[in-house]
C-alpha positions, 0 to 999 in steps of 0.5 A: 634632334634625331637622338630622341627617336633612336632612343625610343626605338632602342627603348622600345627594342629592351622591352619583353615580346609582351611588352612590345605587343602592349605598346603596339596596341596602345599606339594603335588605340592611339591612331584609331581614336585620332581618326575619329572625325565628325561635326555632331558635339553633345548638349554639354559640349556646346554649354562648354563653348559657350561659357568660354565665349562668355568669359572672353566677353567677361561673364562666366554665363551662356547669356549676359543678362542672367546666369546660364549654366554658369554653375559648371566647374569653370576650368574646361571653359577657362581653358577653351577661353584661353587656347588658339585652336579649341578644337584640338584640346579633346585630342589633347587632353586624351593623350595627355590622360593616356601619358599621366596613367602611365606615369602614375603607374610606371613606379609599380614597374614597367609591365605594370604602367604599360597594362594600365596605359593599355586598360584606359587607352582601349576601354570603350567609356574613353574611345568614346569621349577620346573626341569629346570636349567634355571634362573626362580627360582633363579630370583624368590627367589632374586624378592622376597627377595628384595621386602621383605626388600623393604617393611619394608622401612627403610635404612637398608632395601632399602640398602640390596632390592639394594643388592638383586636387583642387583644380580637378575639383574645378574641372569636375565636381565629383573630385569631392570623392578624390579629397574625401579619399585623400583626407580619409588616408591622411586621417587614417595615418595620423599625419596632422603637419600632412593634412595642413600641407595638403589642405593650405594649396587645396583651399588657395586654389578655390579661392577664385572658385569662391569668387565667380560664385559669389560674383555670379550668385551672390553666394560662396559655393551656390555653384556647386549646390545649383549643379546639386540641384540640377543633379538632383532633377535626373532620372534616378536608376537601380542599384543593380543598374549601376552594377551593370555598369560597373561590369560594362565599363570595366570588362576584365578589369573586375577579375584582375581587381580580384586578382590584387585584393587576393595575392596584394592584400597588405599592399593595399593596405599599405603603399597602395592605400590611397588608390585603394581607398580611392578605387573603393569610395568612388565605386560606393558613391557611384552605387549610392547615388540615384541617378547613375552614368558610366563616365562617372566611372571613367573619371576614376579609371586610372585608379582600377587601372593601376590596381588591376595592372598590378594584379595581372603583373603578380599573375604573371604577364605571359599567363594574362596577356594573350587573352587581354590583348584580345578583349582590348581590341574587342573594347577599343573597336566597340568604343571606337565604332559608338564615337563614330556613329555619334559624332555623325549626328549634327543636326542640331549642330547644322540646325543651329548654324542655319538659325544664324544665317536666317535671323537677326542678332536680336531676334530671340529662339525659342528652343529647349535645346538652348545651349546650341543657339546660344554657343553655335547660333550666336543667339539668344535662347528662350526655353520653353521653361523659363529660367533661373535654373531651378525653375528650367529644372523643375518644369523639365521634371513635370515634362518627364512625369507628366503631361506637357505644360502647354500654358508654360509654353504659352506665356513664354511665348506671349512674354519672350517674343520669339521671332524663331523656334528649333525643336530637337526630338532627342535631347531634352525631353520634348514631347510631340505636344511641344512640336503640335503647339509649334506647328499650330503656332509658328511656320516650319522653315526647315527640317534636319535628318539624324539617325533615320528620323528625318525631322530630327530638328524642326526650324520654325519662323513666328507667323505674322 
């Protein structure tokens, strides 16, 4: 047992004085981010948790009675459903991101693998949902995995990148763009035998996919065009925002890019072709898509990782690590500090708690924040625009772009019942004409403060 410790110290004792800075500030990256604590989770997170408790009570959906959310990539949920401790899989999928960048890029050399780790485990997109039981990291790690064995080019190889591509389709949607780019390559190379090998594990692994959705909407893929549709619903931003965000997310990452394409030029062309590839589609689609968030980036991170390493490698890592070192610092305590200041704001979270010591299991709750009362709550959820989805969708548009639909409101409430309501000033849009309507109409039990604003969260009872 106490070889393997000896043996990293002694590896650690080989590496360059650089190299040695790097993986010391990798593991502080590392540290830091473990000790970010607090009870506040996203909308997201709370979808996530409760679809892992609809399918330990066999129904992929937040409520057993229609489909709810039900059109997410369920891989997260199915893991959330099968491990003992929930709670520590965000922490563990992380490291295991920051382990599988390293091993994607370790081939391209040791300085290399060690400046890609650093560029994902100090970028301030990943400090943030380093704690987050989001989809990121356990995208990252099967990104990774399969450009690995991509990479290697041989049957084998392409067959099991298949596998892992498509279970990252499963854990996120925007793993078209990592098949297209695959497909693209294989295509590009004339490997016909390559592309079936590929495709036969990549089609295998979405047969179950096909399934819940044909079990859930009566339709093959209705899962992957409701999340569309829900998409579509999003607020759109400019192109130029999402070049804002591409320099915000990648910081000095864009000159080290510059600096590959300049001095690796047939490399990336050559046994780089299918990060590059990879790298170049998903920065296209980003700004061609109309509603843009920079975690869409962090998705394909290990990519621009590995082809700004290699660039800083051909710089020369005495002339570049210096100031890197210091803008990672710079970047982690930024991520760092958002991360901190987020998992803080519970009060959704602690209202939601509440509703379930103050209400019976059949009572319903008029919320728009529903995935709270649903997950955390133990409840069932009334939105103030009913569902299915494309109708929750398009009532959410008109509350965005127009006045508030106060007879909507009206006739869920005369129709659903609700013995209780929660009103969340921040996320979704909920207007004041809501809380007026709820004031007027239901009798406020409680208040929960965030961010300064001390009715965050209104808990209401229906007046008798």
């Amino acid at each position: 047992m106490m070889r393997r410790p000896r043996q990293a110290w002694q590896a650690l004792r080989r590496l360059q004085v650089e190299e040695q800075a790097i993986a010391a500030v990798i593991v502080l990256a590392v540290v830091a981010q473990l000790l970010v604590q607090g009870p506040g989770i996203w909308w997201d997170e709370a979808v996530y948790l409760g679809l892992a408790d609809g399918l330990r009570a066999g129904v992929y959906s937040l409520d057993a009675a229609q489909p709810v959310e039900s059109f997410r990539p369920p891989l997260l949920p199915a893991l959330l459903a099968a491990v003992p401790f929930p709670a520590a899989l965000p922490f563990a999928l992380s490291l295991l991101a920051i382990v599988a960048t390293f091993v994607l890029a370790r081939p391209f050399g040791r300085p290399a693998a060690l400046l890609a780790t650093l560029f994902l485990a100090t970028n301030t997109l990943f400090a943030f949902f380093f704690t987050k039981l989001l989809t990121e990291s356990l995208f990252i790690v099967l990104l990774s995995l399969s450009l690995l064995v991509f990479l290697r080019d041989t049957r084998r190889g392409l067959a099991v990148a298949g596998l892992f591509a498509g279970m990252a389709f499963l854990s996120r949607y925007l793993a078209t763009v990592l098949i297209l780019s695959f497909l693209l390559v294989l295509i590009a190379r004339r490997q016909g035998r390559g592309l079936v090998f590929f495709l036969i594990p990549l089609v295998a692994v979405l047969v179950p996919w096909v399934v819940l959705n044909m079990a859930t909407y009566g339709s093959p893929f209705a899962g992957y065009f409701v999340n569309a549709g829900v998409y579509a619903a999003s607020v759109p931003q400019s192109l130029a925002a999402g070049v804002v965000d591409i320099l915000n997310a990648w910081t000095y990452l864009v000159l080290l890019l510059v600096a590959f394409f300049t001095i690796a030029r047939r490399e990336a062309l050559g046994r780089f072709l299918p990060v590059t590839v990879l790298a170049v589609m998903s920065i296209i689609v980003y700004l061609a898509l109309p509603h843009k968030e920079p975690r869409y980036l962090l998705s394909f991170f290990p990519a621009y990782a590995v082809l700004a390493a290699v660039g800083a490698q051909r710089l020369g890592i005495r002339r570049v690590v210096a100031p890197i070192l210091v803008v990672s610092l710079l970047t982690l305590g930024l991520g760092i500090n958002q991360a901190q200041h987020d998992v803080q704001a519970a009060a959704v979270v602690d209202a939601a708690a509440y509703l379930k010591t103050v209400s019976a299991p059949g009572d319903r709750i008029l919320t728009q924040s529903y995935p709270f009362v649903y997950a955390l709550a133990d409840r069932t959820a009334v939105p103030y625009c009913p569902f299915p989805q494309d109708a929750f969708d398009a009532c959410q548009q008109q509350i965005l772009n127009d006045e508030f639909p106060l007879a909507t409101l009206k006739e869920t409430i005369d129709r659903e019942h609700p013995a209780f309501a929660l009103s969340y000033a921040y996320e979704p849009a909920n207007p004041p004409a809501a809380r007026e309507y709820l004031d007027a109409h239901f009798e406020r039990i409680q208040t929960f403060a965030q961010w300064g604003d001390p009715e965050a969260v209104v808990v209401y009872q229906k007046k008798e």
